[in-house]
C-alpha positions, 0 to 999 in steps of 0.5 A, a space after each residue: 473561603 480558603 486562605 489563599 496560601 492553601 490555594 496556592 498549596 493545592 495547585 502546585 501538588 496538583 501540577 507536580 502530580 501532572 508533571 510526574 503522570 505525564 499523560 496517563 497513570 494506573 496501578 497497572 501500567 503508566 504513560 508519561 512524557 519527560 517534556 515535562 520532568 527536570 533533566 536531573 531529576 527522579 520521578 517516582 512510580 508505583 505499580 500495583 500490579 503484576 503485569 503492566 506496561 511503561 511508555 516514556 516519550 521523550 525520556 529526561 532525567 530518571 524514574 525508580 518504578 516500584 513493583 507489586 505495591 507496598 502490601 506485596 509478599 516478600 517470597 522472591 520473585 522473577 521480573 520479565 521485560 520485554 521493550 517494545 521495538 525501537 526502544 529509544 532514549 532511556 536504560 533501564 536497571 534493575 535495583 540491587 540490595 546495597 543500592 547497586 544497579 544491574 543493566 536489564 535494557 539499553 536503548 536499541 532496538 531490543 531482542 524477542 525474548 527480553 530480559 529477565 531478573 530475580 530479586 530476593 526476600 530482601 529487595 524492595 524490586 525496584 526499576 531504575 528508568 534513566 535518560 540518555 542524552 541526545 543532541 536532536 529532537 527527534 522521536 524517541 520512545 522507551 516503553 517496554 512491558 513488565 510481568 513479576 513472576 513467583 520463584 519456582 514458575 512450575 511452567 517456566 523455571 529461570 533458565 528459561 528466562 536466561 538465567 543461570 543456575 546461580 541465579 546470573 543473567 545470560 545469554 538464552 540458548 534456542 531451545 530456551 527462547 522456544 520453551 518460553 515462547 511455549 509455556 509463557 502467558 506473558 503477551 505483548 500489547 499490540 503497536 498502536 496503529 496511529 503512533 507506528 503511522 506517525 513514528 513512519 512519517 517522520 521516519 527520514 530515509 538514508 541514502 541507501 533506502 532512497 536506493 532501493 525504493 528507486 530500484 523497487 519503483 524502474 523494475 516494477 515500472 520495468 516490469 509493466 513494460 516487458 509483460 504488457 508493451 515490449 510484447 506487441 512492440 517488439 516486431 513492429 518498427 518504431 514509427 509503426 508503434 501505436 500505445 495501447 489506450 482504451 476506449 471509453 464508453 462515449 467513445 464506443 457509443 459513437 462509434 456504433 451511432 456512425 455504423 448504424 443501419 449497416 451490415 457486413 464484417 466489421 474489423 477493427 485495427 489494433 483491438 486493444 481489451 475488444 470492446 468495439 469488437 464486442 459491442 459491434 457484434 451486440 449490434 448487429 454487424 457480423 462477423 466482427 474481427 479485432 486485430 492486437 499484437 500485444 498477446 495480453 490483451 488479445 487474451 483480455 479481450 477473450 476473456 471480456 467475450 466469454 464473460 459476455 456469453 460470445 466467445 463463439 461469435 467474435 474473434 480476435 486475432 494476435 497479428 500486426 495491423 500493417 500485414 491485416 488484409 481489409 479486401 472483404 471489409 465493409 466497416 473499419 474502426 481504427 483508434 491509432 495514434 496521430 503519427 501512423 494515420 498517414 500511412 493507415 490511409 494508403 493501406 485503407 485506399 488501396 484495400 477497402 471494397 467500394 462502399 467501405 467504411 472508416 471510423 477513426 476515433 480520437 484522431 481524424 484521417 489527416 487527409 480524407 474528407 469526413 461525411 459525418 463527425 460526432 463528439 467533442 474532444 477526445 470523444 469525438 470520431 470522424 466517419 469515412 466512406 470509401 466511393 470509386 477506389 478512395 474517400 468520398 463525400 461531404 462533411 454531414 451535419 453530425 447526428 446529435 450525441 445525445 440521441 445515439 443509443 447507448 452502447 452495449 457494456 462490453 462487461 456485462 454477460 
């Protein structure tokens, strides 16, 4: 058994080497986290490769990164950074002979191009990784990628990289940051989805962002108003106004169940995407009319007919409910809102032929008596039938809802 001084020897190294790997490390790239570094301590790193990666959440205290390994050549060579976007919470140096340092990234939102720094034969090429403080604990992230580079690249010369002619760190003019971006086989790892998904969600948003998401939301909700609502509504006086809300399909078959076995035309007021319109014809009442004042519907409702191979055989027409005359129809679907209904039944009184037909869905005529009722709920649709110029009958047991055939799709072809 080991004494347990060694024991306690060979956990401290082990958690020391935690400490300083933070989550992950390679000879190539290195991932790390300063929760779990002293604030003034330097940790010390190594990487052995020629290109590589840096990822430091939550910087504190510092890290001196040694380049190319211990075995490397001592020809002079060029280092390329390029910090990842935002770069957060560290700085990034480059070491000098002499001990001196050269600032190479500072902590924002970082540039395309990145920075690049020669060394010569003499220095150790060396990065000096140092936390800058912050009073919040939110997010922060310093991860930049790296490629050492031979002096005199055949394909990339220093200029190319922002570097002088005397070897001095500058400003790269267009045409140098397009020459790189040419010649240049140094690619940047892609973001990783989840950690952008996470950086987004505790992203908070400042008072003009919170601006311009309102704004984005009232034009687009503005914009359903004007393209598919304001055109139909437009003409017709407010208490005339009837929302446009589809059919569903229990709706449709109950409909048809209730004008089964008769013939004639068939019209139906405010027509919406012509479902009705389209199932009635598939059934055998013929002509069959709809009537919608909203003209992007009227041309989805063509469209729903040509698809269904009857564009020919069913029509639909863009004009106001209130001007339609009923005089020649003996079957009528109307699927309005409750407040129009009072006056719907006058038209109907007056216009409809004797032996004439109302189904209104949804919504039962306020005042006519039923002859027959069908469904529950929203489902549910009330038939009228129309005796010595008005309303007449009984209200009729319904016929059961699970025996109604079911109503031809207004999709299918």
């Amino acid at each position: 058994m080991q004494p347990p001084a060694l024991l306690c020897a060979l956990c401290c190294g082990w958690l020391a080497a935690a400490a300083r790997a933070g989550y992950s490390e390679d000879r190539c790239s290195w991932k790390g986290s300063g929760l779990t570094q002293e604030p003034g301590s330097v940790g010390q790193l190594a990487l052995a490769c020629t290109e590589g990666g840096i990822e430091w959440l939550y910087p504190a205290g510092a890290l001196r990164l040694t380049l190319g390994g211990p075995d490397s050549d001592a020809r002079p060579r060029i280092a390329c950074l390029r910090p990842a976007r935002p770069f957060a919470g560290a700085q990034v140096f480059a070491e000098r002979e002499g001990g001196s340092l050269e600032l190479l990234l500072a902590e924002g939102p970082g540039t395309a191009g990145g920075r690049c720094v020669p060394w010569g034969p003499r220095e150790g090429r060396a990065l000096f990784l140092q936390a800058t403080p912050h009073r919040d604990i939110s997010r922060r992230v310093a991860s930049f990628r790296f490629e050492l580079r031979e002096d005199g690249h055949p394909e990339l010369p220093p200029q190319a990289h922002g570097l002088g002619t005397d070897g001095a760190c500058r400003p790269c003019s267009d045409a140098e940051f397009l020459l790189a971006s040419c010649t240049s086989d140094f690619d940047m790892e892609q973001d990783d989805p989840d950690e952008a998904l996470t950086e987004l969600r505790e992203r908070r948003l400042g008072a003009l962002e919170l601006l311009q998401v309102a704004a984005g939301s009232g034009l687009a909700a503005y914009a359903v108003w004007a393209l598919l609502l304001q055109p139909g509504f437009r003409r017709v006086p407010l208490r005339l106004q009837v929302p446009y809300v589809g059919a569903s399909v229990r709706q449709v078959e109950h409909v048809l169940s209730l004008l089964k076995g008769r013939s004639g035309k068939l019209v139906d007021l405010g027509s919406g995407d012509g479902r009705i319109v389209l199932a009635a014809h598939k059934c055998g009442l013929r002509p069959a009319v709809g009537y919608e004042l909203n003209p992007w519907l009227v041309g989805l409702a063509r469209l729903h007919a040509w698809r269904a191979g009857c564009a020919g055989s069913v029509s639909y027409h863009r004009e106001d409910l209130w001007k339609v005359s009923l005089r020649d129809c003996h079957n009528v679907s109307v699927f309005l809102a409750p407040s129009v209904l009072p006056l719907l039944e006058s038209k109907l009184q007056v216009e409809l032929p004797e032996g004439a037909r109302v189904v209104s869905g949804r919504f039962p005529l306020p005042t006519w008596q039923p002859v027959a009722v069908v469904g529950e709920g929203l489902d549910r649709v009330w038939a009228y039938d129309i005796y010595n110029g008005g309303p007449a009958g009984q209200a009729a047991p319904a016929p059961s809802s699970t025996s109604v055939p079911r109503a031809p799709d207004p999709q299918a072809g």
